[in-house]
ZAMARGU-4260 file (C-alpha; in steps of 0.2 Angstrom, whole numbers, plus 5000, padded with zeros to 4 digits):
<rodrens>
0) 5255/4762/4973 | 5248/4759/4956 | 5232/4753/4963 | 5231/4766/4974 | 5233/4778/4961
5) 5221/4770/4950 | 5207/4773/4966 | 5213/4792/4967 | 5208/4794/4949 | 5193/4785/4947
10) 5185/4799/4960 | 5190/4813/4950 | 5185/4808/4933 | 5169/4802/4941 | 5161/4820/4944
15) 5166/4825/4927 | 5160/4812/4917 | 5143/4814/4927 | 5144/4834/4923 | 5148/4828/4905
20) 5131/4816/4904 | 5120/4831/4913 | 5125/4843/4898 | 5122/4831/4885 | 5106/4826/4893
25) 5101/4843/4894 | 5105/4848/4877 | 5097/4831/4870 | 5081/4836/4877 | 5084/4854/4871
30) 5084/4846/4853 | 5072/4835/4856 | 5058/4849/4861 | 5045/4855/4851 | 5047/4871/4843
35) 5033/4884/4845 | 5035/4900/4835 | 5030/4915/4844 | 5033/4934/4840 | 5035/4949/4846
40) 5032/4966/4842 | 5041/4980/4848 | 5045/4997/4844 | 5062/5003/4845 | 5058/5022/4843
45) 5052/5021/4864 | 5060/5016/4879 | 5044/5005/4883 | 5048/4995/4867 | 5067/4992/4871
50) 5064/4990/4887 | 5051/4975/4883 | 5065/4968/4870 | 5079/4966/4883 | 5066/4960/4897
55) 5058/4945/4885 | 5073/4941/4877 | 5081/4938/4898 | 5066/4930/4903 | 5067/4917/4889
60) 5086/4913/4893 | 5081/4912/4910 | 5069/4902/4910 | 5073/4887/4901 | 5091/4889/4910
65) 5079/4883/4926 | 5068/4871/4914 | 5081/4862/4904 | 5070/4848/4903 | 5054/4855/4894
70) 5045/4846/4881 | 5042/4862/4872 | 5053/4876/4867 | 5048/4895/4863 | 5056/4901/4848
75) 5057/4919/4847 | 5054/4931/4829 | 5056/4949/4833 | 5048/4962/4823 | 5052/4983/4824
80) 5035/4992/4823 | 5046/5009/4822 | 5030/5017/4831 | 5021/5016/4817 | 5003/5008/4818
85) 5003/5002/4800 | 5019/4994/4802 | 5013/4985/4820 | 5001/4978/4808 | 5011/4974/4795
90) 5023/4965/4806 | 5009/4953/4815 | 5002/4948/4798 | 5020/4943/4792 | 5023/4933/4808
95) 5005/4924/4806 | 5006/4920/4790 | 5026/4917/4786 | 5032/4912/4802 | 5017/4903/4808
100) 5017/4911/4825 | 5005/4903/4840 | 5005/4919/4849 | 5012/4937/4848 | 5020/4944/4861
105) 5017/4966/4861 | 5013/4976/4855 | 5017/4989/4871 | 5007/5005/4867 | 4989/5003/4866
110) 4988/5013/4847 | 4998/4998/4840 | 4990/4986/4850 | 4972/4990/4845 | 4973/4982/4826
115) 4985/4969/4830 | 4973/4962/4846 | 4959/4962/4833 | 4971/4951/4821 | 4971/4940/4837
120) 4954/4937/4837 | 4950/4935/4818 | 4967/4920/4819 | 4964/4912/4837 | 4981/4917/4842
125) 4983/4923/4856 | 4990/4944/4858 | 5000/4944/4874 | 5001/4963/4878 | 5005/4977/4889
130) 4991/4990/4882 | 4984/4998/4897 | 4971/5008/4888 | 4954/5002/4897 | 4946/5003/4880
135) 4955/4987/4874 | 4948/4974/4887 | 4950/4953/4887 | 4930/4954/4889 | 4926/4961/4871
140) 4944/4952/4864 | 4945/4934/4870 | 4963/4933/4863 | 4968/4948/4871 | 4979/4944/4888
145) 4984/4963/4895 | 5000/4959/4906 | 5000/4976/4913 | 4989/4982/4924 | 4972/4993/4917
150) 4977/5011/4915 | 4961/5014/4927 | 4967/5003/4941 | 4976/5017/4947 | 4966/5033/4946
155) 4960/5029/4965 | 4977/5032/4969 | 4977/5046/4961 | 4958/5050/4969 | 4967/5048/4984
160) 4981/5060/4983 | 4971/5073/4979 | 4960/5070/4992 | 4974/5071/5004 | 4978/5088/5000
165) 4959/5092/4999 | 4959/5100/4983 | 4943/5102/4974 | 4946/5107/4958 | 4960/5100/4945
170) 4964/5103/4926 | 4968/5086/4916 | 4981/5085/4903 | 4981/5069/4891 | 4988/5065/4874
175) 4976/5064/4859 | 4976/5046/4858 | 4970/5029/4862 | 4979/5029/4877 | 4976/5045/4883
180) 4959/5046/4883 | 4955/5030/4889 | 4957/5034/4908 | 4946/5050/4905 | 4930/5043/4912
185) 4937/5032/4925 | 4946/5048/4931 | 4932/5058/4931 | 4920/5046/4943 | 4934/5045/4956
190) 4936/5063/4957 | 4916/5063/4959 | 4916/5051/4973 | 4927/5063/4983 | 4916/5078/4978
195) 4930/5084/4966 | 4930/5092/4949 | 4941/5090/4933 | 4940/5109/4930 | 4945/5109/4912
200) 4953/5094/4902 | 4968/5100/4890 | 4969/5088/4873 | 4988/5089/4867 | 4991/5080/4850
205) 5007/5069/4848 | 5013/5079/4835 | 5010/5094/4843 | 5021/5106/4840 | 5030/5120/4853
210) 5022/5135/4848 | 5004/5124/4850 | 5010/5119/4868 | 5014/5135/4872 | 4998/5142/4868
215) 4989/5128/4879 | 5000/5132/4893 | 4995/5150/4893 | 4979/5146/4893 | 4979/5135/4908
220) 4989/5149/4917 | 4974/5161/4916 | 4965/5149/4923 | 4963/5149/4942 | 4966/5129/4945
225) 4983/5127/4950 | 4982/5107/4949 | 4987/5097/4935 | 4987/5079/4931 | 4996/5076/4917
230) 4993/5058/4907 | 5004/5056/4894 | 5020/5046/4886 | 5035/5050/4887 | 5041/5060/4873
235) 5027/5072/4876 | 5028/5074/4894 | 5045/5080/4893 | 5040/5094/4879 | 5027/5098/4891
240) 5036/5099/4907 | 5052/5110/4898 | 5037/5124/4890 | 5030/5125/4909 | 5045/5129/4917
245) 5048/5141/4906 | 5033/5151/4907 | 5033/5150/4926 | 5023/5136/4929 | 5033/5123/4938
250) 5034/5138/4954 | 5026/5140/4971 | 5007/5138/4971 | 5007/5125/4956 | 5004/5106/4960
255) 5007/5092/4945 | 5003/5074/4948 | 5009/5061/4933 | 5000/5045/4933 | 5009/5027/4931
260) 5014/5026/4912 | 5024/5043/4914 | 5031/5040/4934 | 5038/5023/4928 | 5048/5030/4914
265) 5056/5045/4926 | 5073/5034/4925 | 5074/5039/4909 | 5069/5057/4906 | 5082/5067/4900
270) 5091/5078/4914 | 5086/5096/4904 | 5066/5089/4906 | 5071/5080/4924 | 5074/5099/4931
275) 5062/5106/4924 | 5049/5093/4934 | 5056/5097/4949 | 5042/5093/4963 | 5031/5083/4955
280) 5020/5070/4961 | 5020/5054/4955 | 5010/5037/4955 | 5019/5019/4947 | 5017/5001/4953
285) 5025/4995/4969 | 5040/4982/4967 | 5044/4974/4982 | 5062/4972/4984 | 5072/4957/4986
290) 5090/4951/4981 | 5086/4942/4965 | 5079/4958/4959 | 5093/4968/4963 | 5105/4954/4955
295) 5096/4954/4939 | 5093/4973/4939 | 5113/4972/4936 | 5113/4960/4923 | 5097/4968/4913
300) 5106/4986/4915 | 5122/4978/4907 | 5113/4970/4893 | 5100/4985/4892 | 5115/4997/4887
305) 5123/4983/4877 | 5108/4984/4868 | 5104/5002/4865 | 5121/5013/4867 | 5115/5026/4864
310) 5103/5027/4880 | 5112/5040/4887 | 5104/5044/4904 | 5105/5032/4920 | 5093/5017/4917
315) 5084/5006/4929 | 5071/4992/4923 | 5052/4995/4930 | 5038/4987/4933 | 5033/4989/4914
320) 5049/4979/4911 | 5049/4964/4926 | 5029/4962/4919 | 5037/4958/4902 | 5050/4948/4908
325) 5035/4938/4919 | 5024/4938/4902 | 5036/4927/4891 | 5040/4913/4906 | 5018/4913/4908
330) 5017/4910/4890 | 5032/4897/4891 | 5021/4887/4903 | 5006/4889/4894 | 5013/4880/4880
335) 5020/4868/4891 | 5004/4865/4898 | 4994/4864/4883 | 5006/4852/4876 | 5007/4858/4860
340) 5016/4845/4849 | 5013/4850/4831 | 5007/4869/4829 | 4999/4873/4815 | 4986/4883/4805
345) 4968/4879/4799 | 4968/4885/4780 | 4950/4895/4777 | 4938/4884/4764 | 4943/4892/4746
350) 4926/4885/4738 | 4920/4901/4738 | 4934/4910/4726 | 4953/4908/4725 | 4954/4929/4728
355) 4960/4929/4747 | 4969/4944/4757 | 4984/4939/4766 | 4974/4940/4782 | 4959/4928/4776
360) 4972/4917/4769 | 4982/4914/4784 | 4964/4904/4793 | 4966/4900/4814 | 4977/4893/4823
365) 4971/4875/4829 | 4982/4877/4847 | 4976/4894/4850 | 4960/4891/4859 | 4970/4878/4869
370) 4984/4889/4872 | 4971/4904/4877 | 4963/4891/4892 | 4980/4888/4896 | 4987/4906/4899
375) 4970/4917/4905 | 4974/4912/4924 | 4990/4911/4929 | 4999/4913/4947 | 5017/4915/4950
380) 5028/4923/4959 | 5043/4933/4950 | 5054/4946/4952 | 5038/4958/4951 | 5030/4950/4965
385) 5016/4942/4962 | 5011/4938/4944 | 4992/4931/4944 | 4983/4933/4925 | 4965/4932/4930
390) 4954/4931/4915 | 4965/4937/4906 | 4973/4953/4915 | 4983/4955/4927 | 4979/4960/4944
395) 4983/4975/4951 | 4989/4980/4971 | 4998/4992/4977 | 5005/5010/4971 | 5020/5020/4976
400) 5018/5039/4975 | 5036/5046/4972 | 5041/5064/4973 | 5053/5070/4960 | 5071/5076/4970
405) 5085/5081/4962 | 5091/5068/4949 | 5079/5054/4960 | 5061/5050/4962 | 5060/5046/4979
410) 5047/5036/4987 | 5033/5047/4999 | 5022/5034/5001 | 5011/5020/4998 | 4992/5017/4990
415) 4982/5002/4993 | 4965/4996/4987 | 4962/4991/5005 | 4968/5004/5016 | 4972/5019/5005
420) 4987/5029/5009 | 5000/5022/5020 | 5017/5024/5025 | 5024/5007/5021 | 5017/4989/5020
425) 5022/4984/5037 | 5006/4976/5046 | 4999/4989/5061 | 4983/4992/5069 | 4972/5000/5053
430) 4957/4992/5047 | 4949/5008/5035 | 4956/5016/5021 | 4963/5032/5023 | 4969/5049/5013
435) 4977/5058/5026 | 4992/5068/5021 | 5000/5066/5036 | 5003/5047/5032 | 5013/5054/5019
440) 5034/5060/5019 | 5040/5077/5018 | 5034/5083/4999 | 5047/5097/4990 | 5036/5105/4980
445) 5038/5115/4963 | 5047/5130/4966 | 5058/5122/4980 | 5042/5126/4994 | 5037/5115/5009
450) 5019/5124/5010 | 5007/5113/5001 | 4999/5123/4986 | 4980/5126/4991 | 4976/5123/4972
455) 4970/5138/4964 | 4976/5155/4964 | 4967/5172/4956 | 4973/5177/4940 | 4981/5194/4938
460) 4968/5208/4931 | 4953/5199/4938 | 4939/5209/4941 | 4935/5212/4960 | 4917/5206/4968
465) 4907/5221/4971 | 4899/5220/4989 | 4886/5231/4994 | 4886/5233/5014 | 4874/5246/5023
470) 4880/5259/5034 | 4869/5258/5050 | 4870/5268/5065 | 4868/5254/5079 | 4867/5236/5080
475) 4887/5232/5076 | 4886/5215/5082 | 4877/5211/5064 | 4886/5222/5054 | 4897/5239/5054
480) 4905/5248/5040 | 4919/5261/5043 | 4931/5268/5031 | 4950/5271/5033 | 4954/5289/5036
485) 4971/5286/5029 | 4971/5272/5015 | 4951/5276/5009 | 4950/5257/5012 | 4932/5251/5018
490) 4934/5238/5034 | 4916/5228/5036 | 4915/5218/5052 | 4901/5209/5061 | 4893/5194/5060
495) 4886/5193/5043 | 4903/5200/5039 | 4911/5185/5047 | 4898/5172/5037 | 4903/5181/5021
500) 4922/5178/5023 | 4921/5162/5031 | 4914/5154/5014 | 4925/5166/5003 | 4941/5163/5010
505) 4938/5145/5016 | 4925/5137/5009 | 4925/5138/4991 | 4938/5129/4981 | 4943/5144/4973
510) 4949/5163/4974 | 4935/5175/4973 | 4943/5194/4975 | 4931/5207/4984 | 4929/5223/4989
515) 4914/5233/5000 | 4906/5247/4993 | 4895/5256/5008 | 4877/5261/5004 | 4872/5274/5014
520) 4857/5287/5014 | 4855/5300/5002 | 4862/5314/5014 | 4878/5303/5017 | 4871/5294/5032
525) 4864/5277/5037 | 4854/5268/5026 | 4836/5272/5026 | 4829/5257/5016 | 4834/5239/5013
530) 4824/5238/4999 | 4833/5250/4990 | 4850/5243/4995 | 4845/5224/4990 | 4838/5235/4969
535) 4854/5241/4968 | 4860/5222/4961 | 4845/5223/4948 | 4854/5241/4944 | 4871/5232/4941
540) 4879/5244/4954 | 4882/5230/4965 | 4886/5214/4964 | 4880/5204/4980 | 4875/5213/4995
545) 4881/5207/5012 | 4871/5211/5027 | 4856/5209/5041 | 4845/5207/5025 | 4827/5199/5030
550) 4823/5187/5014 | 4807/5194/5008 | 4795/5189/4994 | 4795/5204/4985 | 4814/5206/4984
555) 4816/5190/4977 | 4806/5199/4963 | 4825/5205/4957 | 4839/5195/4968 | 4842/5178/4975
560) 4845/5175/4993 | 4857/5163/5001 | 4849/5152/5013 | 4845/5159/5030 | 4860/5158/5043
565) 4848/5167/5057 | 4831/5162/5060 | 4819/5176/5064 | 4803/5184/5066 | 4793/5198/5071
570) 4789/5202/5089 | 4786/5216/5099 | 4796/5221/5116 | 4788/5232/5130 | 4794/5237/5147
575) 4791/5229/5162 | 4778/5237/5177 | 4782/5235/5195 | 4766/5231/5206 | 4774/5229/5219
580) 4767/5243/5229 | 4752/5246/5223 | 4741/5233/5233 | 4744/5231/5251 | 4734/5214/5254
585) 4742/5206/5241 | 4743/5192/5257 | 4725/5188/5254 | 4725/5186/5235 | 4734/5167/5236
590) 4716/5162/5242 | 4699/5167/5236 | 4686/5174/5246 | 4676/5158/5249 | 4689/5147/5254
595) 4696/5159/5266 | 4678/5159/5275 | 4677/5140/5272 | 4696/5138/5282 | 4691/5149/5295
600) 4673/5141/5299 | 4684/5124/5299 | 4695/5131/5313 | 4680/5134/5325 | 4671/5118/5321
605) 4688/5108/5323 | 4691/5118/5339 | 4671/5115/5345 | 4673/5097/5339 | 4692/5095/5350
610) 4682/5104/5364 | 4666/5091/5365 | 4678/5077/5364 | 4691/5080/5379 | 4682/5092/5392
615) 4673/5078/5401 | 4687/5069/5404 | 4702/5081/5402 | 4703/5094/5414 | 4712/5107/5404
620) 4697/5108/5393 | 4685/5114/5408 | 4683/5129/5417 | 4672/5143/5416 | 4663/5147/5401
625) 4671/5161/5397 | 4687/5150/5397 | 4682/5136/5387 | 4674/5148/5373 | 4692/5154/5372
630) 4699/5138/5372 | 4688/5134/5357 | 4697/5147/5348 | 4714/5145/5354 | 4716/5127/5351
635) 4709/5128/5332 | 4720/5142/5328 | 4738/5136/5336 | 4737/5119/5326 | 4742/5132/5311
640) 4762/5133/5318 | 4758/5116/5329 | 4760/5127/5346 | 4746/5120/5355 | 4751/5116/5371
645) 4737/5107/5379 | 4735/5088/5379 | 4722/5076/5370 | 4717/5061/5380 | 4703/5054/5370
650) 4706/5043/5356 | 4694/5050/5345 | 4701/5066/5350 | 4719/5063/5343 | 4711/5055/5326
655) 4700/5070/5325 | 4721/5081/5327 | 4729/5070/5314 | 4716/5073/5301 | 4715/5089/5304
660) 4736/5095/5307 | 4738/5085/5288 | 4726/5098/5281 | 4733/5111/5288 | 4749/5105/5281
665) 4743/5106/5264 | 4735/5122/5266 | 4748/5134/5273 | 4760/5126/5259 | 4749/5129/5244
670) 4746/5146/5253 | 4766/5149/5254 | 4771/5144/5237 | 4756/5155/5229 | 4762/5170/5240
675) 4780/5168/5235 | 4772/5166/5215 | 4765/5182/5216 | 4779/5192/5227 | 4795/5187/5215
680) 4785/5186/5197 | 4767/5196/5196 | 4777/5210/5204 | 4786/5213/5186 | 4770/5214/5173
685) 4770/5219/5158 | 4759/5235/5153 | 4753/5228/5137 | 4752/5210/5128 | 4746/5216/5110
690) 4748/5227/5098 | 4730/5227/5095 | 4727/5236/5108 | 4743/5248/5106 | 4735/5251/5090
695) 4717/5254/5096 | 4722/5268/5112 | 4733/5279/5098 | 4751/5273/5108 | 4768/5277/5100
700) 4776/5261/5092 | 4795/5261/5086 | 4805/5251/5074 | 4823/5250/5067 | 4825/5260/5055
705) 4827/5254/5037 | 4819/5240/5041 | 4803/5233/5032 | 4796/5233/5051 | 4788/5251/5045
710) 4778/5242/5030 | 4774/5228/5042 | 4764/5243/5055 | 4757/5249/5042 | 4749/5235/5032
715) 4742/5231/5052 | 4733/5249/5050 | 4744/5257/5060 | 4743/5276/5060 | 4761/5282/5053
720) 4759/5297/5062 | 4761/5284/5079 | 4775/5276/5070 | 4795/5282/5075 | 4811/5275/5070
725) 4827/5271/5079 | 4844/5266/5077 | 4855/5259/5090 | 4850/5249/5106 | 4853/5267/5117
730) 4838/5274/5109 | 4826/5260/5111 | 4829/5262/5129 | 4829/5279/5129 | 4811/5278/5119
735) 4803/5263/5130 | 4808/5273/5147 | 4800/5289/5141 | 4784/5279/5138 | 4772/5283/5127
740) 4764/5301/5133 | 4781/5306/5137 | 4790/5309/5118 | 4795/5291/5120 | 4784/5275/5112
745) 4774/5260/5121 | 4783/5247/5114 | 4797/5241/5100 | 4791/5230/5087 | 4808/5222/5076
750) 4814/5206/5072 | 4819/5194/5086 | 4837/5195/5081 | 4840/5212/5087 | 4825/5212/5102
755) 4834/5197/5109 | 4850/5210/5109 | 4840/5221/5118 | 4836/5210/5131 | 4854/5206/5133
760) 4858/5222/5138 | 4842/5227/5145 | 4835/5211/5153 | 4829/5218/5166 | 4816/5229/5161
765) 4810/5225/5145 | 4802/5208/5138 | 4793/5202/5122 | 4776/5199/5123 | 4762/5196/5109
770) 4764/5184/5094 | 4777/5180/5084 | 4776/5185/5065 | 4790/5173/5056 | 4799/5178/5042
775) 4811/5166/5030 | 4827/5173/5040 | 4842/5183/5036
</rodrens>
């Protein structure tokens, strides 16, 4: 039993023992690892900064909890910059020259980061940031490693919402700082490439104060862009947000968008400025999900509030946060990698004078350069997804557009550099990118509304366009002006009336109010001249004038045309004559004269030829003269309708037929088809072809009147006393069928526009004739 007993225990204290020799081995090689000092800068005045803390401080413990056996060991000096630039500064020259740091980790704003990265460069030490300005880059600063995607990586995104929703026009809003105007240009050339505009651009300093965004605010209300892309931090956005609800800006019609470095920290707006952005649209990086990153969401909210108690709202890590915690295992393995064994500094030569600053005297890091080599490309995957540093930046992928619900940003959709806006990530049948809208989810927009705002909207007190519209007595498929009996309203209609609207109402990306004002003749009737309807914008009375107007070379002495929307020219129209009766052997004119007298000596020599052949030998070909003279005749003439009855024996004979029944073949079907020709279209002629020669025999000419058809008769010498006017397609007729020497005219001369309206009532009768004089249109 003893011995059994002793077996029994041997297995128990076995495992511990072996537990015991892991931890000690473990924490041997934890004190025997090199140290390498690293800092990092954070500011504890932002959510960004705390946020970084908590997330390098996790992915420290974490990592060397996986790599227990690492030869090297990251140790960690925190400093506050308090937001301060000066102090961000400060702080990296303390840890360079005190703590002998190898590299800094932060700082997270781009302000900070702008001196501290230049420190980097001056020391060899590598500056591992998230600055997202695209005016800090790793090209110009070799020490520089950006660990947050480029603030311009994005504004396709945001090109493409917009695109989505076709607006054409938007107002942008950034902070007056580094990192504010760093994505202005790379915004701007998106929105060319989509043939939109950034309407205005609204600067809003940091330390603006209320009254100052107040001011800004109204401004952009009397403006008629009803789309605004906000680009600013936190603490600004939600002054921002709180003064547009306020004045009525966060209601129907308005559309915002808030690009990434906002979006990602919505977790963390407070709930006053969280209602007040109700319906906006957002863009931030896409996290794929997985249950290690729920896990340690948990564990980082615990140690976040911990950290900071008094964060009051609900708060989730981001991507900015999960990039941080990425950033500080990549560096871990840099220094792993580079085999870093005794970091130190290379003091600067002191030949030259002892009187050093702090910066000149701290000299270069010898393990930086190696360090930099070490950390510029780098790929992992973390709880981010995939972390790959290429040249020192990290790439960017997808976007998630959220829509701000309630207490939630909840996702809409999806942007990827590939394929542009989807609905999620799941593989399908699309190999082009896209900007449809319908790809994306329901959207609440501000105000509460489901119709998606059309982007711009007209100011109240805006002046109205004044457009001039001529008051015509015919021809209302063009145009027609009536006024309302009851409301005094003037309704225009017609086709030029259609033209206008269509590009008014639809075309252009913005609200143009309007209203017609008739021009009529002196006496309160039609308009007697478009040329002075077209003066009256040089006199300021109206604004644009909408109506058949020809484009002419000397009215655009005073106005400016559109381009032409209906070709024309000039031509003249005249009736048609019926000669049907008035030639009663119109049978003989399909053949001339000669040919008739060739074809009939042809049938009398065929018939003599047919009668030599056959009548010594074929009895039907003899008898008395008399007879066979007939026979002559007869036979010739019945091959026209092939009613010969008689037979041909000879062989030469029948050769002799064959020829012969082919020609008269041809002849009696060219002779049918002329026949027919001249029966169904020279029966309808038209009486004249020129107005030369209307001019010449003194006829009667009319035109449209108010048209610049009267000037075009005359400057053709055209007697005015011959010259009439008309005004509706009723009197044209009326005029044509009267003719000439009956009170009416000879012909119409107008532009082809309106004859060829003629025609389609009248087609019948009439038809243009003579040249065609062009003009540049309508």
């Amino acid at each position: 039993m003893l011995l059994v007993l002793l077996f029994l225990i041997s297995f128990c204290i076995v495992p511990v023992v072996g537990g015991r020799n892991d931890s000690a081995s473990a924490a041997a090689a934890a004190a025997a690892a090199v140290e390498v000092h690293v800092g990092l800068i954070h500011d504890s005045s932002s959510i960004i900064g705390k946020m970084a803390k908590t997330s390098i401080s996790m992915g420290l413990e974490d990592f060397y909890s996986i790599h227990p056996n690492y030869s090297t060991r990251l140790v960690l000096h925190p400093r506050d910059s308090k937001g301060d630039v000066v102090r961000a500064a400060s702080a990296a020259i303390d840890l360079l020259k005190n703590m002998q740091v190898q590299a800094i980790l932060g700082p997270q704003t781009s302000t900070q980061a702008n001196f501290v990265i230049r420190i980097g460069n001056k020391t060899q030490v590598p500056i591992i940031s998230q600055a997202t300005s695209p005016t800090l880059s790793p090209k110009e600063n070799p020490y520089f490693i950006r660990t947050a995607t480029i603030g311009s990586s994005h504004v396709e995104a945001l090109a493409s919402v917009i695109k989505a929703f076709s607006w054409r026009e938007v107002v942008l809003i950034y902070e007056d700082s580094c990192y504010g105007s760093g994505i202005v240009p790379h915004f701007i050339d998106a929105l060319i490439s989509i043939n939109t505009q950034v309407r205005y651009r609204s600067v809003i300093s940091t330390l603006a104060t209320d009254d100052h965004i107040f001011q800004e605010l109204h401004k952009l209300q009397t403006m008629q862009t009803r789309v605004f892309v906000v680009h600013m931090l936190l603490p600004l956005a939600s002054r921002l947000f709180f003064k547009a609800k306020a004045i009525g800006m966060m209601s129907e019609g308005y559309a915002w968008i808030t690009t990434d470095g906002l979006t990602s920290l919505l977790d963390f707006v407070h709930p006053t400025s969280k209602e007040a952005m109700q319906g906006v649209i957002g863009i931030k990086p896409y996290v794929p999900w997985s249950k290690e990153l729920d896990s340690f969401k948990k564990r980082w909210r615990k140690r976040f509030l911990q950290e900071n108690p008094d964060i009051e709202s609900q708060c989730e890590i981001n991507a900015y946060g999960l990039w941080a915690y990425s950033s500080v295992k990549a560096l871990a393995m840099a220094v792993e990698k580079a085999r870093i064994a005794k970091p130190r500094f290379k003091k600067p030569n002191t030949n030259y004078g002892h009187n050093l600053t702090n910066l000149a005297a701290i000299g270069t890091s010898k393990s930086g350069p190696k360090l930099l080599q070490s950390i510029r490309n780098m790929r992992f995957n973390d709880l981010s997804g995939e972390f790959n540093l290429i040249d020192g930046e990290l790439e960017s992928s997808t976007f998630q557009i959220v829509n701000v619900m309630g207490k939630q940003d909840v996702e809409i959709g999806l942007w990827t550099p590939k394929y542009g806006i989807e609905n999620n990530l799941i593989p399908r049948n699309k190999n082009h990118y896209t900007t449809n809208k319908e790809d994306l989810k329901a959207i609440i927009w501000p105000g509460e509304s489901n119709v998606v705002p059309k982007g711009w909207e007209m100011p109240k007190g805006e002046k109205k366009l004044r457009v001039g519209v001529p008051v015509k007595g015919g021809f209302y498929e063009f145009i027609k002006v009536e006024k309302d009996p009851k409301t005094n309203i003037i309704n225009a209609t017609g086709f030029c009336v259609d033209v206008f609207k269509e590009i008014m109402d639809h075309s252009l990306p913005y609200d143009v109010p309007y209203e017609f004002i008739p021009f009529q003749g002196p006496n309160g009737d039609i308009v007697e001249s478009y040329d002075n309807l077209v003066y009256q914008i040089a006199l300021d009375k109206f604004d644009v004038v909408v109506g058949d107007v020809t484009i002419l070379a000397n009215r655009s002495n005073f106005v400016d045309f559109t381009l032409p929307f209906i070709e024309c020219g000039v031509a003249m129209i005249v009736p048609i004559e019926d000669n049907e009766q008035k030639n009663v052997w119109i049978f003989m004119k399909p053949l001339t004269m000669n040919l008739w007298l060739t074809i009939g000596s042809f049938f009398i020599f065929i018939g003599f030829v047919i009668w030599v052949l056959e009548h010594r030998v074929n009895k039907e070909f003899r008898g008395p003269p008399r007879q066979q003279l007939g026979m002559i005749f007869w036979f010739s003439f019945s091959t026209l309708v092939f009613a010969h009855k008689e037979k041909v024996v000879n062989n030469l004979s029948r050769f002799v037929l064959v020829v012969w029944v082919f020609v008269v073949l041809v002849l009696t079907s060219s002779y049918t088809a002329s026949l027919t020709s001249m029966l169904t279209v020279e029966k309808l002629q038209p009486n004249v072809t020129d107005i030369n020669d209307l001019i010449k025999n003194g006829d009667y000419i009319g035109y449209q009147e108010g048209s610049f058809v009267g000037g075009f008769l005359k400057g053709l010498r055209t007697n005015p006393s011959k010259i009439k006017t008309y005004v509706n397609l009723q009197e044209y007729d009326e005029a044509l069928s009267k003719g000439s020497k009956n009170g009416g005219v000879a012909a119409i001369v107008d532009e082809l526009p309106f004859l060829r309206l003629v025609l389609s009532k009248y087609c019948s009768k009439y038809v243009i004739v003579g040249p065609t004089y062009q003009t540049e249109g309508i």
